[in-house]
C-alpha positions as CSV (number, residue, x, y, z in Angstrom):
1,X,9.3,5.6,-14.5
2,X,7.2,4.2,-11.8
3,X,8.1,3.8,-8.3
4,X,6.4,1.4,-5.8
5,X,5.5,2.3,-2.3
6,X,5.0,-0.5,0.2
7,X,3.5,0.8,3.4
8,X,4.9,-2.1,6.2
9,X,5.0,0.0,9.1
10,X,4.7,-2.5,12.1
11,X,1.9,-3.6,14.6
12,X,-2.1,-3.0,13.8
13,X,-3.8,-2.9,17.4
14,X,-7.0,-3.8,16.1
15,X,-5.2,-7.0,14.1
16,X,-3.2,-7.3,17.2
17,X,0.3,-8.3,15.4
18,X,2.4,-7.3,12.8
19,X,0.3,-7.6,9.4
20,X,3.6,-6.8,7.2
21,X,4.8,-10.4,8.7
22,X,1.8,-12.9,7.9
23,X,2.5,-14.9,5.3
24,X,5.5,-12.7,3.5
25,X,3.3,-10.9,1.5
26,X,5.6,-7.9,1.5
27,X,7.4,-10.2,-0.7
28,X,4.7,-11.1,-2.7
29,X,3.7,-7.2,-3.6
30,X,7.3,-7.0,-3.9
31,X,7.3,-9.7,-7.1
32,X,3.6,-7.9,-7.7
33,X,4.9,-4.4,-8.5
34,X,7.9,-6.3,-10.5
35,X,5.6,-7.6,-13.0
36,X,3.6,-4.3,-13.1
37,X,6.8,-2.1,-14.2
38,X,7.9,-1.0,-11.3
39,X,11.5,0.2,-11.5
40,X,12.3,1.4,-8.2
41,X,10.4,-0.3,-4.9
42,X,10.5,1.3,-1.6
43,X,9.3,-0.1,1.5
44,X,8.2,2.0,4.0
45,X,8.9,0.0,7.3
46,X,8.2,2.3,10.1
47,X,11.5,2.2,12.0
48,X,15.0,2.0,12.0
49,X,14.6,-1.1,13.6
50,X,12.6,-2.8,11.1
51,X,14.8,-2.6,7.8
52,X,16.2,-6.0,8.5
53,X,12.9,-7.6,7.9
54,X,12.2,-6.6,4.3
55,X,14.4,-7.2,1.3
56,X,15.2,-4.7,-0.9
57,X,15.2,-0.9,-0.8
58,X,14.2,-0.2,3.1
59,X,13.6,3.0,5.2
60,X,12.4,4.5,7.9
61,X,9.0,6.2,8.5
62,X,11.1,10.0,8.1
63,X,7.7,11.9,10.2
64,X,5.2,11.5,13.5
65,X,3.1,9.6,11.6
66,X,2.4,7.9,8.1
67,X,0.6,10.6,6.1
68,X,3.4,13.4,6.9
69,X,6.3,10.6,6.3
70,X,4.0,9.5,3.0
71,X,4.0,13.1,2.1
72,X,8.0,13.1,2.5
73,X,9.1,10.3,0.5
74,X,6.6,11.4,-2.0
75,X,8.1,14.8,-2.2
76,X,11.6,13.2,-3.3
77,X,10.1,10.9,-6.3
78,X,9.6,12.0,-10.2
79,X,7.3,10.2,-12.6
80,X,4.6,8.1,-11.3
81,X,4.0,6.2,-7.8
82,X,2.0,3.4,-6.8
83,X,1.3,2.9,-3.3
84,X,0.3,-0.3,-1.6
85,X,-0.2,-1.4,1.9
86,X,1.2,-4.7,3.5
87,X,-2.5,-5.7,3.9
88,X,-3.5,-5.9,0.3
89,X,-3.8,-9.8,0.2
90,X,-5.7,-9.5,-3.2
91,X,-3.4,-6.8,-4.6
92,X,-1.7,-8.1,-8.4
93,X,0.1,-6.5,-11.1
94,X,-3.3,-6.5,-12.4
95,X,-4.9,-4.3,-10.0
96,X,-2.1,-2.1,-10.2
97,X,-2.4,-2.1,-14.5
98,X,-6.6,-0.6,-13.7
99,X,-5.5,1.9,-11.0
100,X,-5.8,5.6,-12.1
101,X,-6.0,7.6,-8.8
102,X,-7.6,5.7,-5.5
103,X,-9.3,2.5,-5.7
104,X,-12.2,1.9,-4.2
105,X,-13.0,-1.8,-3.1
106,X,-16.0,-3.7,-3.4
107,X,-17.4,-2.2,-0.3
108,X,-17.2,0.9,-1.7
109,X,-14.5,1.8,0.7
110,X,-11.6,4.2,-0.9
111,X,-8.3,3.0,-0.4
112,X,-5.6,5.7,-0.3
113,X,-2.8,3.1,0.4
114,X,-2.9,1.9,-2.8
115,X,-3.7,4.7,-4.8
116,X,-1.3,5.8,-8.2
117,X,-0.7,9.0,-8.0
118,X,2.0,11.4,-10.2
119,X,5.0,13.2,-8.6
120,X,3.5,17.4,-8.4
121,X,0.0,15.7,-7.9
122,X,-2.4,18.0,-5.5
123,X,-1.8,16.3,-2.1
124,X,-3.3,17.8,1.1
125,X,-0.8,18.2,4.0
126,X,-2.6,16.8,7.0
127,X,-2.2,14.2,9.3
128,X,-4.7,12.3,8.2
129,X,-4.6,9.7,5.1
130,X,-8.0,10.1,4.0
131,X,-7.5,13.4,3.9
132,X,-4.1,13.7,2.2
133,X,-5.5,12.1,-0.5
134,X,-8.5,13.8,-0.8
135,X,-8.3,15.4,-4.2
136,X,-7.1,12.6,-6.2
137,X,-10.0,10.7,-8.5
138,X,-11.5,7.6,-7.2
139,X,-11.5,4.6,-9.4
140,X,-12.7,0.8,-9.1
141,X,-10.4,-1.7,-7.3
142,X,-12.9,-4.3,-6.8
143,X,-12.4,-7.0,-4.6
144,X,-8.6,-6.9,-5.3
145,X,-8.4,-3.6,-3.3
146,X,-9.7,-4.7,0.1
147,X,-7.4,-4.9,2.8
148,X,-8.0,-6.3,6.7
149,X,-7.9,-4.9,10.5
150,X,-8.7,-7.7,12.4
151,X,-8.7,-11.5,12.9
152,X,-12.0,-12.0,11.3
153,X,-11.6,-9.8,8.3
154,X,-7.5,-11.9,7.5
155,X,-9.9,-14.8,7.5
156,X,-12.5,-13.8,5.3
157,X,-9.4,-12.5,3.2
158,X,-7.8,-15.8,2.7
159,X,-11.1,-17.1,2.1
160,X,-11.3,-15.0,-0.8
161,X,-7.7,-15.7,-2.4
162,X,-8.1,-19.2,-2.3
163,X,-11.0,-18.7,-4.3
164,X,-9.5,-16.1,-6.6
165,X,-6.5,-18.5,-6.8
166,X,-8.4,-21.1,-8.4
């Protein structure tokens, strides 16, 4: 059994709106995680406030921040979980097939927010993502694993799926 995580917790100051609502692509990793195998997808949507704007299975962040409420769901899940964050534009059921612990993209940057981890895995209690994820393997996400914080970066990320959608 694997359950999917999607991370769509509300506004990114550096982005300066809501990156779960550009272009529905919670939506999109929803039908992405479908074709992978999920058989249970959760999105993780920051507030009570938000569970309106995401279909499915819905809930609140449960902590004071995302790695302690990450840490909570986590805790209640058996069998295998993939995470991914509402910013993974390039994220596919193909990524998610190569993922065995956290993918790092083709920066080199690790990306704990969509890493595959196992329920009982060795997660670090911290407040910190980096950190909480700190003992699981890294392994190579390639282009498909970048996500974006700003304006400039969504761009050069659209850039890039038009030219992987060709």
């Amino acid at each position: 059994m694997v359950t999917g995580i999607i991370i769509a917790g509300g506004n990114s100051t550096r982005m300066g709106s809501d990156k779960s609502l550009l272009n529905s692509n919670v939506e999109r990793l929803n039908s992405e995680l479908e074709q992978f195998g999920c058989n249970r997808i959760i999105t993780m949507c920051g507030s009570v406030e938000r569970i309106e704007l995401f279909p499915g299975e819905c809930i609140p962040d449960s902590k004071e921040n995302l790695a302690r409420s990450l840490l909570d769901i986590i805790s209640t899940i058996e069998g295998e979980i993939q995470l991914v964050a509402c910013d993974a534009y390039l994220a596919d059921s193909e990524l998610f097939h190569r993922i065995t612990g956290v993918p790092c993209d083709d920066n080199g940057n690790r990306q704990p927010l969509l890493a595959r981890i196992k329920s009982g895995e060795q997660l670090v209690h911290s407040d910190k993502i980096s950190e909480v994820f700190a003992q699981i393997p890294s392994c190579e996400g390639g282009i498909k694993a970048r996500n974006f914080n700003t304006p400039e970066e969504f761009k050069e990320i659209q850039s890039l799926q038009q030219k992987l959608n060709q």
